[in-house]
Structures are given as C-alpha cells and as structure tokens.
TIVO-2410 file (N, C-alpha, C; in nm, 3 decimals):
# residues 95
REC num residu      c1      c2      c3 atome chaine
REC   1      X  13.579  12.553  10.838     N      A
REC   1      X  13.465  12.523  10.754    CA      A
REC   1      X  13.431  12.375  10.767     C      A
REC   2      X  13.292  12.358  10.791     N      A
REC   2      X  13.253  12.210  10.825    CA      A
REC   2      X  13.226  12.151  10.679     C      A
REC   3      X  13.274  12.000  10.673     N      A
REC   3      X  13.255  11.884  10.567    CA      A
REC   3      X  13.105  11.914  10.587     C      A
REC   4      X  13.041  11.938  10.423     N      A
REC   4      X  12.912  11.908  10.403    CA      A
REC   4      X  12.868  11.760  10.340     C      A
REC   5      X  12.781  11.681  10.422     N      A
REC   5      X  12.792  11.571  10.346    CA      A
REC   5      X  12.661  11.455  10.356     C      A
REC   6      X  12.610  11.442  10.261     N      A
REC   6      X  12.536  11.316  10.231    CA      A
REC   6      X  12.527  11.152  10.278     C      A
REC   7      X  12.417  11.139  10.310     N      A
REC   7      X  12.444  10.989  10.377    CA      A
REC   7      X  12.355  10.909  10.304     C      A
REC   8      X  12.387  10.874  10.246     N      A
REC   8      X  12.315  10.765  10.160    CA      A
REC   8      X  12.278  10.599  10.262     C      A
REC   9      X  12.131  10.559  10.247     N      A
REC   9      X  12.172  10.472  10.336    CA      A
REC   9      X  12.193  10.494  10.528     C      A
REC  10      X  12.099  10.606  10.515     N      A
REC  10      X  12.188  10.641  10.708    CA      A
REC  10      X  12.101  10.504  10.777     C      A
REC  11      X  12.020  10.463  10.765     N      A
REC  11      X  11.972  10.337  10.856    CA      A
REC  11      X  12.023  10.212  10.888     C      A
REC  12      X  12.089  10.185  10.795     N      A
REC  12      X  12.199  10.080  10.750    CA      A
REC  12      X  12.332  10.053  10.876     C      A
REC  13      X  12.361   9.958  10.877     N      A
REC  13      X  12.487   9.923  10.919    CA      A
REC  13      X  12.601  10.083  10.936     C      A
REC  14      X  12.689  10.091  10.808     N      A
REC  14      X  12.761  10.153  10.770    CA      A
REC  14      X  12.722  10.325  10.784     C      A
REC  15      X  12.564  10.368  10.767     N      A
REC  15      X  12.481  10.488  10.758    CA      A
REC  15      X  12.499  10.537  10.926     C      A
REC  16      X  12.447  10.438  11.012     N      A
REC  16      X  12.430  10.472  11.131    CA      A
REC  16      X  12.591  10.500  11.278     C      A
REC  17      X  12.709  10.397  11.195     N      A
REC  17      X  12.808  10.404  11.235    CA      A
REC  17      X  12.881  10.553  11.192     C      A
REC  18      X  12.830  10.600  11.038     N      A
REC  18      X  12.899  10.734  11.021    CA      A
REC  18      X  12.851  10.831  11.067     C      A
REC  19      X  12.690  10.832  11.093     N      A
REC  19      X  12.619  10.932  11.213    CA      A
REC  19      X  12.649  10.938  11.319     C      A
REC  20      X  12.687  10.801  11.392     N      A
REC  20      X  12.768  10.803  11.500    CA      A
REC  20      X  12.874  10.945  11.497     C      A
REC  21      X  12.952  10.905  11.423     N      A
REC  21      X  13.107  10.967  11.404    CA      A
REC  21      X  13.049  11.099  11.420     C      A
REC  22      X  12.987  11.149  11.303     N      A
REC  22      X  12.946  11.240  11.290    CA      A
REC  22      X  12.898  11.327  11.382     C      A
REC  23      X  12.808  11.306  11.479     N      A
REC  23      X  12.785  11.315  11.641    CA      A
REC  23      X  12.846  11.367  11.708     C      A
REC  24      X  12.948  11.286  11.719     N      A
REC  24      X  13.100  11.304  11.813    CA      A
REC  24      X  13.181  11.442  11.750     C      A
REC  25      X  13.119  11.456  11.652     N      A
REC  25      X  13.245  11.559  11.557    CA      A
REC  25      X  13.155  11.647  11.507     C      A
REC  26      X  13.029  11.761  11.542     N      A
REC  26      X  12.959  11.824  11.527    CA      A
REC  26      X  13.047  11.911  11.479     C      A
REC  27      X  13.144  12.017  11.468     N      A
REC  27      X  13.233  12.087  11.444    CA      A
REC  27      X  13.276  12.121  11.304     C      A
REC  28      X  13.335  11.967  11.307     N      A
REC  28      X  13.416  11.900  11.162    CA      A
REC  28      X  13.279  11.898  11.036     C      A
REC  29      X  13.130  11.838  11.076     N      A
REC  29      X  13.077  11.786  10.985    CA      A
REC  29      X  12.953  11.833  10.986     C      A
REC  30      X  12.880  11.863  10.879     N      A
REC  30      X  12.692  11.910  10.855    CA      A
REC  30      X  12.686  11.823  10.775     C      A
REC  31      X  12.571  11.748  10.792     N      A
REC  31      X  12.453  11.673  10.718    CA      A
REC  31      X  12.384  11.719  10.675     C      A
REC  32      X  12.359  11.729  10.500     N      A
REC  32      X  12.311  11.836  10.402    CA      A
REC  32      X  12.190  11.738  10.340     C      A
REC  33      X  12.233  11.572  10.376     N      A
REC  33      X  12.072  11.466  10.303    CA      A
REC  33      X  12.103  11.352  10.378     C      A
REC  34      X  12.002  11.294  10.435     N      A
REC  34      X  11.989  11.144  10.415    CA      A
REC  34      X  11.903  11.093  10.349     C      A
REC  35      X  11.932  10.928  10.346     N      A
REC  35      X  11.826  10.860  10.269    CA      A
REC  35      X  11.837  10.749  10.331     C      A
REC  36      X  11.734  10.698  10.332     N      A
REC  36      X  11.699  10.540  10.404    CA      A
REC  36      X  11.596  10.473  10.273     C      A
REC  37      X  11.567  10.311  10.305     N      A
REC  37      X  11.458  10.276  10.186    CA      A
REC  37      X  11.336  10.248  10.288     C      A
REC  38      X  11.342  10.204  10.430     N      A
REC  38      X  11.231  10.131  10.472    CA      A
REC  38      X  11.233  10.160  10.603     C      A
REC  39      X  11.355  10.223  10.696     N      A
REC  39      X  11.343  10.227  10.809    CA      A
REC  39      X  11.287  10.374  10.834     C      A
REC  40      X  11.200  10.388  10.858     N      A
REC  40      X  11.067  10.506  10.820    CA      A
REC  40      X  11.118  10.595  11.020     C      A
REC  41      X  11.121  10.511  11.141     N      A
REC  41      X  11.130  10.557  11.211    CA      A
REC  41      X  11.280  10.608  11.246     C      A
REC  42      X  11.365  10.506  11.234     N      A
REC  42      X  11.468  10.582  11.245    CA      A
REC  42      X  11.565  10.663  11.116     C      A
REC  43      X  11.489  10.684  11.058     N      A
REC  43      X  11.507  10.813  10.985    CA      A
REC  43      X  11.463  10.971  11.005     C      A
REC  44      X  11.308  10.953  11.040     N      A
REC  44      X  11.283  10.999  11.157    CA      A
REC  44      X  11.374  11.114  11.246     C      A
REC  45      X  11.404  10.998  11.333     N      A
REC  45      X  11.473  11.036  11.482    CA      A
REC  45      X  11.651  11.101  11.400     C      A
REC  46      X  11.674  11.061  11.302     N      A
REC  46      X  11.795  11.111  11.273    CA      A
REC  46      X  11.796  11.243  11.211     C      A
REC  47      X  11.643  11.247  11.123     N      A
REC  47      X  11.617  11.399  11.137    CA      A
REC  47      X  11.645  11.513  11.189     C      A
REC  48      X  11.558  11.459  11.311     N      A
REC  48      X  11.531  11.576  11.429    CA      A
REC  48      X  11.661  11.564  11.443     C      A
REC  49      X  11.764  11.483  11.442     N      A
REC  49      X  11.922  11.490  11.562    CA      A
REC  49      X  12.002  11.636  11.440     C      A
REC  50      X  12.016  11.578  11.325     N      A
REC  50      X  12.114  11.616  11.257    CA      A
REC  50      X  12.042  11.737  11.172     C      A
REC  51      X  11.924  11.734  11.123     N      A
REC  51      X  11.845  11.843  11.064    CA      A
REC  51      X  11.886  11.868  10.917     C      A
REC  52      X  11.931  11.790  10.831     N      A
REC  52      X  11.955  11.789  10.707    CA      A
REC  52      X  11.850  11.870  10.609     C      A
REC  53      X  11.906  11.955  10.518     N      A
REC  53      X  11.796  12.032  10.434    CA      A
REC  53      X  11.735  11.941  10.356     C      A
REC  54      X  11.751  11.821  10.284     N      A
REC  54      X  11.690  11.715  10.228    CA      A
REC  54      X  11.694  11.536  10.338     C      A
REC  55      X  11.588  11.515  10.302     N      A
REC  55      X  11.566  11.403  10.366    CA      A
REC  55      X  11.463  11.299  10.265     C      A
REC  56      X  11.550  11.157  10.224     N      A
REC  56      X  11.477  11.099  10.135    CA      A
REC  56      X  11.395  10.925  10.168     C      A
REC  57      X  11.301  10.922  10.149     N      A
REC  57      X  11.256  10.789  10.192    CA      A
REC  57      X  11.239  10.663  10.080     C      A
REC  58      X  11.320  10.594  10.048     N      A
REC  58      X  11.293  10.527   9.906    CA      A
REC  58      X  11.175  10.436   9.883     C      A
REC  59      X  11.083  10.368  10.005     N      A
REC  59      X  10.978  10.343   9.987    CA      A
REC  59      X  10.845  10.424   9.989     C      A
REC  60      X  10.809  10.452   9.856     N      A
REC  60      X  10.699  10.547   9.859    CA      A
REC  60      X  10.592  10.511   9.939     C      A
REC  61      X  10.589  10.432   9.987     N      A
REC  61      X  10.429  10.396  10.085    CA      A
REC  61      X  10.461  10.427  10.209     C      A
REC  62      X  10.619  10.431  10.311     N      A
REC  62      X  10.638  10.518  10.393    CA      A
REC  62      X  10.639  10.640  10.393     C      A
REC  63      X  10.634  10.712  10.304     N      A
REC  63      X  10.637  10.845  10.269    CA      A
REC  63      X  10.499  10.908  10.328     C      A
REC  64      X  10.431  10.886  10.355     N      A
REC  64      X  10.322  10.908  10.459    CA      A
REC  64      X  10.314  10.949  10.596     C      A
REC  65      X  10.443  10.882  10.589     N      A
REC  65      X  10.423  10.814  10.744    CA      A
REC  65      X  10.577  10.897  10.838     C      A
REC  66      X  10.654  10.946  10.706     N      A
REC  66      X  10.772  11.031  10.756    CA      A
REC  66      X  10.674  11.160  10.793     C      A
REC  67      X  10.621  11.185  10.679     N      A
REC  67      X  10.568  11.332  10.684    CA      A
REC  67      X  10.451  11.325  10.835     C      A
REC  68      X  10.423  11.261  10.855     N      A
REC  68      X  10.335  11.221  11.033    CA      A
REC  68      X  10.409  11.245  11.131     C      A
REC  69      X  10.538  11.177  11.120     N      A
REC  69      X  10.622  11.177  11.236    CA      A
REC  69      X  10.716  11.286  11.267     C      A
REC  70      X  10.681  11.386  11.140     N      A
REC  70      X  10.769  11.545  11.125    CA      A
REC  70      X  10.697  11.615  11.045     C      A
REC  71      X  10.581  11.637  11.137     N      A
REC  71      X  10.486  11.785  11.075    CA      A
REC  71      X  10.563  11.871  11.038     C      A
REC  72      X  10.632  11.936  11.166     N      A
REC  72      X  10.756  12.090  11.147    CA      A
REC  72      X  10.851  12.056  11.098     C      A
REC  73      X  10.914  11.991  11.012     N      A
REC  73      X  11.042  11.935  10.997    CA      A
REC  73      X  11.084  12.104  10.917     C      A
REC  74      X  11.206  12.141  10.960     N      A
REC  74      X  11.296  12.215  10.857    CA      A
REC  74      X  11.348  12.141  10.713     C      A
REC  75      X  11.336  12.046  10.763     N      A
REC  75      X  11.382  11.964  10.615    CA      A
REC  75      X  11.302  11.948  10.538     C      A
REC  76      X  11.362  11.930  10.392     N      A
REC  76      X  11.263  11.884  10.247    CA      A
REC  76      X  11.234  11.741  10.271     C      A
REC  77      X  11.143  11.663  10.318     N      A
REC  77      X  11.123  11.538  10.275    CA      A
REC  77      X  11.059  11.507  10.158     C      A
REC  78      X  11.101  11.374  10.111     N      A
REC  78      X  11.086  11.334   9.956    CA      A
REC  78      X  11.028  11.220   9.923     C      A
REC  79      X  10.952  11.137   9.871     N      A
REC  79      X  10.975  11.002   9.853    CA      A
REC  79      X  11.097  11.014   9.694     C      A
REC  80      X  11.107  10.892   9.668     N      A
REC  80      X  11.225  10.850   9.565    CA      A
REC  80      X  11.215  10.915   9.429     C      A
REC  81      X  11.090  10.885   9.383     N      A
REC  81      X  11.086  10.963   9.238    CA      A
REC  81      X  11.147  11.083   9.224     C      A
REC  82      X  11.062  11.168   9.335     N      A
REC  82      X  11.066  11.328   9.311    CA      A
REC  82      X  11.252  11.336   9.313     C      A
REC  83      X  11.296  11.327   9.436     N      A
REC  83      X  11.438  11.370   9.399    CA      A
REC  83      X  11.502  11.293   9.302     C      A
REC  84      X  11.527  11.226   9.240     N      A
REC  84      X  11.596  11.169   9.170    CA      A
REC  84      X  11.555  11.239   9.049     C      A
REC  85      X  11.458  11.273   9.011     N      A
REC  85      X  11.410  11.415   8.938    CA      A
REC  85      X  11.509  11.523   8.955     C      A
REC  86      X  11.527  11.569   9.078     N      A
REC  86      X  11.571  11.712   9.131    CA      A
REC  86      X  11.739  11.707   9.149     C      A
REC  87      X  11.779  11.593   9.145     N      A
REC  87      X  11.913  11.540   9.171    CA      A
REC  87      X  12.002  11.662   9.113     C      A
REC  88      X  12.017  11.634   8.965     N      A
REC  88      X  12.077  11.755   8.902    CA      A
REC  88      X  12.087  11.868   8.931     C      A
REC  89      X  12.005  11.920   8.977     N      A
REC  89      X  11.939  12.081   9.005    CA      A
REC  89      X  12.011  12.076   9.153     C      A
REC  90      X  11.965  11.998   9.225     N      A
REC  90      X  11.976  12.017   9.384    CA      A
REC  90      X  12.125  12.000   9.375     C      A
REC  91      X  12.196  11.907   9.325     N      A
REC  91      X  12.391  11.879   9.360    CA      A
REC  91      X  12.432  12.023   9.289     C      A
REC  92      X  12.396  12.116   9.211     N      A
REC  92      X  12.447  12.252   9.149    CA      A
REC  92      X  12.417  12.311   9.249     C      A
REC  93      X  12.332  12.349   9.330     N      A
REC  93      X  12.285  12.441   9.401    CA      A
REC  93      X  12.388  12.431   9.532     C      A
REC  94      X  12.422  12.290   9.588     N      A
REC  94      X  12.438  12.258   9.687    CA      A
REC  94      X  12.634  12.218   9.682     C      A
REC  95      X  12.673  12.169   9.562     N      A
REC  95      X  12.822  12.151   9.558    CA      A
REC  95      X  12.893  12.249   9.485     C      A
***
C-alpha cells in the first residue's frame, strides 16, 4: 500500500527535493495535494507529473492562469480561500 501524501509548499526548496524522492519511489508514494503560493508554472508541470486529486494555488490572481495551463487537468484546482473552506470535509474524506 502506497504512502498517501500532501505537499505543502511543492515549489519551494524542501517541496521540490521531496518530489524528487518521490519520483524515484513511484511504488512507495501517491500525491493526494499540492500547494504552491506564486510559482504558477511549476506547479503546473508537477501536476501533469504526479496528478494529485487536489491542487492549490495560494495567490488568487494566479489562479487564472493554473486553470490555462491545465484545461483537462484530472485534478481539483483551487485558489486559497475555497479550500481552506473545504479543509475539514476534504482531510475526512481523504484520511
């Protein structure tokens, strides 16, 4: 059974080194959310790699601009308000 797990931050330093890992270890691990605040493209591209059912953008004025760059996305994209709304609801459903 694969680690389901959240990346808070995947654009970041620390975000992009555990996607790394994560990569390497497709097996071991599923990516169930990320979140970035500003890096609009490579959030993006980590999308399409890993395909997370939630995907969050914390600057609402990129939030435009995710949904452009992933018409078809399988994923929920969000700007910040809405999930942090849904937080509750979505961690029951999902843990």
């Amino acid at each position: 059974m694969r680690k389901r797990l959240a990346i808070l931050g995947s654009t970041g330093s620390i975000g992009t080194q555990t996607l790394e890992v994560i990569g390497k270890n497709p097996g071991l691990f599923e990516v169930i959310a990320l979140t970035a605040n500003n890096n609009v493209h490579l959030l993006a591209d980590q999308i399409r790699q890993f395909r997370p059912e939630v995907a969050v953008i914390g600057n609402e004025d990129k939030y435009s601009t995710l949904k452009e760059l992933l018409p078809e996305s399988p994923s929920r994209l969000m700007p910040v308000p809405k999930p942090l709304k849904l937080l509750p609801e979505w961690m029951a459903l999902t843990w």
